[in-house]
C-alpha positions in Angstrom: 0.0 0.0 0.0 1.1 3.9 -0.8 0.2 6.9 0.4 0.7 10.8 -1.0 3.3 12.1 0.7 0.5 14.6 1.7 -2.3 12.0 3.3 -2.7 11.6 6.8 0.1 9.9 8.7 -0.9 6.5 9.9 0.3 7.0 13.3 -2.6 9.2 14.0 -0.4 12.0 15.5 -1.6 15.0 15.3 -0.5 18.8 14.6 -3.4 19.9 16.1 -6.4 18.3 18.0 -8.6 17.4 15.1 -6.0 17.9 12.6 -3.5 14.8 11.6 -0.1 15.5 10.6 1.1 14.5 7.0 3.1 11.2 6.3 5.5 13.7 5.0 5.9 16.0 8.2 5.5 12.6 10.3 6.8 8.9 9.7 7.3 9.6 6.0 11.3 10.6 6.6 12.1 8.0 8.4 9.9 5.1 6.7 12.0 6.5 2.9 15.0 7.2 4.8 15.9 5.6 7.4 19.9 4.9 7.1 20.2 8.8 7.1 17.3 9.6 9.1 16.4 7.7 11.9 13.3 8.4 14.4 14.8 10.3 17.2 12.6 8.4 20.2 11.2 5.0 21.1 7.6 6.5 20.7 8.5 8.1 17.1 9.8 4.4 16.1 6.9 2.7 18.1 4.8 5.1 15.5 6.6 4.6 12.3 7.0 0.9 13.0 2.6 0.8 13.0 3.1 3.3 9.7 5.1 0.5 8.3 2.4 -2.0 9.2 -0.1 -0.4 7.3 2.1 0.4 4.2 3.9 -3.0 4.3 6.9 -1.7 4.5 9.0 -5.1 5.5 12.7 -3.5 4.9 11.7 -0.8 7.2 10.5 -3.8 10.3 13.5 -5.8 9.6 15.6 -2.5 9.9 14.4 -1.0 12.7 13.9 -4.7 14.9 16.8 -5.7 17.2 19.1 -8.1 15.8 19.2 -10.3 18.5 15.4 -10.7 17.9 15.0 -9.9 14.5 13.1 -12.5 12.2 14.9 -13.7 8.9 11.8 -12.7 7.3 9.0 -10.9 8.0 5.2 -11.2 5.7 2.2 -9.7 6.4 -1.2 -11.2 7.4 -3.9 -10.6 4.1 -7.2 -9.2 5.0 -6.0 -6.8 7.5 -7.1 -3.2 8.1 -5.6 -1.0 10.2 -8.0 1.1 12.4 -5.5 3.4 14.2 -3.3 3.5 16.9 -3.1 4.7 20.5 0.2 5.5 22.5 -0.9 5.0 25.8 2.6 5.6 27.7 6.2 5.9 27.4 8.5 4.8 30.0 12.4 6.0 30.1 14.3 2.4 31.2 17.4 4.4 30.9 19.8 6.5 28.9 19.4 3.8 26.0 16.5 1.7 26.8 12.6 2.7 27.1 9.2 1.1 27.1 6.0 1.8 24.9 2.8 0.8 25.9 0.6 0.9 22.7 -3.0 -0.5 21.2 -3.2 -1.0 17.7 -6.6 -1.4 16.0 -7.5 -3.5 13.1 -9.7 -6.1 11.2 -8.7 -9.2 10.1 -11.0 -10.7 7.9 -14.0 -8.6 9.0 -13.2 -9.2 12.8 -12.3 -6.3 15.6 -8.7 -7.0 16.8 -6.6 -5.2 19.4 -2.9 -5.3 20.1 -2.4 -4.4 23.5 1.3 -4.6 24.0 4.5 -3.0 25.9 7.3 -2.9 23.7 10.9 -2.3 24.6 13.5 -0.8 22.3 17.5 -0.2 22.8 19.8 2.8 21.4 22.7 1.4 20.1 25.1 3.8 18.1 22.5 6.6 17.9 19.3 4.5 16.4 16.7 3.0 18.3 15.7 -0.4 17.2 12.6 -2.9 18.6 13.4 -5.6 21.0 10.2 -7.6 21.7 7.0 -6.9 23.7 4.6 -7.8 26.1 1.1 -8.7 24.9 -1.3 -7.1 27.8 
């Protein structure tokens, strides 16, 4: 799936209440850039990890997952419709380690899903990459 640089992020940040930020002026960079680019925060790569969920974007998941945990491969369910996503905290572990607490939304094959999970993410040389998570 693409989007116009100029849709509606994903993510479902917003500039203003109401108002969604861009894909350009929010994941977009780092989703088509991210060896020179990379999100600055474990929220912001929480975020553009869901935006690369719903664009399919498997080079960006494999680049951005934790090698130690990393899969070899990564596919993507069919049937699936992202809904939206909800940042419910963010929890410093550290100068290089934090926590995300997050539920995604989405239908899979017609049925309400939720992904209620905590993630944890590492900053090694200056980029933040997934570890694993927590399914709440």
């Amino acid at each position: 799936m693409a989007l116009a640089a100029n849709a509606a992020c994903p993510c479902g940040r917003e500039a203003k209440p109401g108002q969604p930020r861009q894909l350009a002026d929010c994941c977009g960079p780092y989703l088509h850039d991210f060896e020179q680019r990379p999100a600055p925060d474990a929220p912001s790569l929480m975020r553009s990890r869901y935006s690369a969920f719903v664009l399919e974007r498997a080079d960006y998941l494999l680049a951005t997952w934790h090698a130690r945990t990393r899969p070899a491969t990564l596919s993507f369910e069919p049937d699936v419709r992202w809904l939206g996503l909800e940042v419910r905290a963010h929890v410093s572990a550290g100068p290089a380690a934090a926590e995300v607490e997050f539920v995604a939304r989405m239908r899979v094959a017609g049925k309400a899903v939720r992904l209620h999970e905590r993630s944890r993410f590492v900053l090694e040389a200056g980029r933040w990459f997934y570890v694993d998570g927590d399914q709440l």
